[in-house]
FIKOL-463524 format. One record per residue: residue in three letters; x, y, z of N, C-alpha, C in turn. Coordinates in pm, whole numbers. Layout:
N
type | n_xx | n_yy | n_zz | ca_xx | ca_yy | ca_zz | c_xx | c_yy | c_zz
ALA | X | Y | Z | X | Y | Z | X | Y | Z
...
! end
This chain:
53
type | n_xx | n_yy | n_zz | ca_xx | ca_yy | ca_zz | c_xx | c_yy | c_zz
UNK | 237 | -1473 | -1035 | 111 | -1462 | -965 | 17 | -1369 | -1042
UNK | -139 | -1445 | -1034 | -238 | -1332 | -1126 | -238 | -1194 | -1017
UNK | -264 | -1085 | -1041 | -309 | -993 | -961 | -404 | -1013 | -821
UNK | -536 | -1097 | -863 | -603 | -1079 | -735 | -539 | -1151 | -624
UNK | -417 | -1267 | -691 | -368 | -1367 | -592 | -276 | -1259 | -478
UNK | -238 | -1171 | -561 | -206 | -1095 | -479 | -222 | -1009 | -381
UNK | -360 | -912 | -464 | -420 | -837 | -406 | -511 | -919 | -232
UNK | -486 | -1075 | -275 | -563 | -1114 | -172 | -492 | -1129 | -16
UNK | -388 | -1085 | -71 | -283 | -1128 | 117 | -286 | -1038 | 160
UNK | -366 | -875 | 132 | -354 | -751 | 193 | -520 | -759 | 225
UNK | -488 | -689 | 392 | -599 | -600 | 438 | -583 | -501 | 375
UNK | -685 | -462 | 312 | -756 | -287 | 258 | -807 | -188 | 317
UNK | -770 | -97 | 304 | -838 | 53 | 372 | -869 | 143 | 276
UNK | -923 | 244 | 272 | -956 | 347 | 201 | -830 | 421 | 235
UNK | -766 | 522 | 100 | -674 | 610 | 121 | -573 | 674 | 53
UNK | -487 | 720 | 86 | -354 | 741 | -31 | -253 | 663 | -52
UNK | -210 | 652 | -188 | -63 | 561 | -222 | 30 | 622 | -194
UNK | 133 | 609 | -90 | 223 | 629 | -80 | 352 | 624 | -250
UNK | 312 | 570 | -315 | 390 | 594 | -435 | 351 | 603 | -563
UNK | 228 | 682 | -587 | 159 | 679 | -714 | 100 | 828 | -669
UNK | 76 | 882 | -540 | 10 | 971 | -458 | -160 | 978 | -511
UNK | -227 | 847 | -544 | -370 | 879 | -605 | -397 | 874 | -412
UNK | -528 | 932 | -433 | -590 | 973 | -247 | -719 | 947 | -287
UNK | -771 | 859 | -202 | -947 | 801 | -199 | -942 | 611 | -302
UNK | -849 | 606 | -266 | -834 | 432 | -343 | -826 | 368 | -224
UNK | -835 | 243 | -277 | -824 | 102 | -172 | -656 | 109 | -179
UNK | -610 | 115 | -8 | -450 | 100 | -27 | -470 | -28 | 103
UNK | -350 | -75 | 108 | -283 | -176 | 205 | -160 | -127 | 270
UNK | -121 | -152 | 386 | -26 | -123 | 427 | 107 | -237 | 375
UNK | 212 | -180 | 320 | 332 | -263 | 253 | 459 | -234 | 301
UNK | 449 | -164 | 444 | 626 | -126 | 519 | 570 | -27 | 623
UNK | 677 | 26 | 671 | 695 | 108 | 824 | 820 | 213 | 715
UNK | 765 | 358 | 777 | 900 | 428 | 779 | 927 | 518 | 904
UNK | 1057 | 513 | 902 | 1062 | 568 | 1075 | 1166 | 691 | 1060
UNK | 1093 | 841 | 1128 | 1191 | 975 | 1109 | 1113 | 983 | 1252
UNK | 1266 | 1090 | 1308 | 1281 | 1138 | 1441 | 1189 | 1055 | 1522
UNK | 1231 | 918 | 1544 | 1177 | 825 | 1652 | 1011 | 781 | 1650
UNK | 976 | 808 | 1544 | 838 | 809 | 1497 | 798 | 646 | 1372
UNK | 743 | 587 | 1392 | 723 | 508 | 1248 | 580 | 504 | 1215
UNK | 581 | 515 | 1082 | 432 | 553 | 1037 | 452 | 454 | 931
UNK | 315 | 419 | 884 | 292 | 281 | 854 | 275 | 353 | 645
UNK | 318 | 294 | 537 | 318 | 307 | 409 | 250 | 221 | 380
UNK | 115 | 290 | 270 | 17 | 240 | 225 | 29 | 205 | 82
UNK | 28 | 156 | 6 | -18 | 168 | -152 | -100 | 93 | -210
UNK | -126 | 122 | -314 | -274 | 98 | -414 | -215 | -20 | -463
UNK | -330 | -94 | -512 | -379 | -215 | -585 | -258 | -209 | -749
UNK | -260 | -96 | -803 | -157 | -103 | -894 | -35 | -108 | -853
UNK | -10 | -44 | -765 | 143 | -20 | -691 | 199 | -168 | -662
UNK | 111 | -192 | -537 | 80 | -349 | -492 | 148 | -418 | -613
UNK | 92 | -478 | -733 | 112 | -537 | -802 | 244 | -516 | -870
UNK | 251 | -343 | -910 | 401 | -322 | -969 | 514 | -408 | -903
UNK | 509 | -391 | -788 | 668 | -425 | -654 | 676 | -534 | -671
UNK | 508 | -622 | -662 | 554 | -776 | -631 | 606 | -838 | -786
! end
């Protein structure tokens, strides 16, 4: 897959990568992590995005 094909199946937000830690980029949400009964939603960037897939 080219990049944007990718970049295109994510809603975008403004924010931090959960695995690159850049803060003020376009991230997407890509998982749930859940501590002490809590789940909070993991964001990452357009490069990240692309690294995984």
């Amino acid at each position: 897959m080219k990049p944007q094909q990718v970049w295109d199946l994510f809603q975008w937000y403004r924010g931090a990568c959960f695995r690159c830690e850049t803060v003020g980029v376009p991230v997407a949400i890509v998982g749930d992590i859940a501590a002490q009964d809590t789940t909070l939603p993991l964001y990452a960037c357009h490069l990240c995005i692309f690294r995984m897939q």
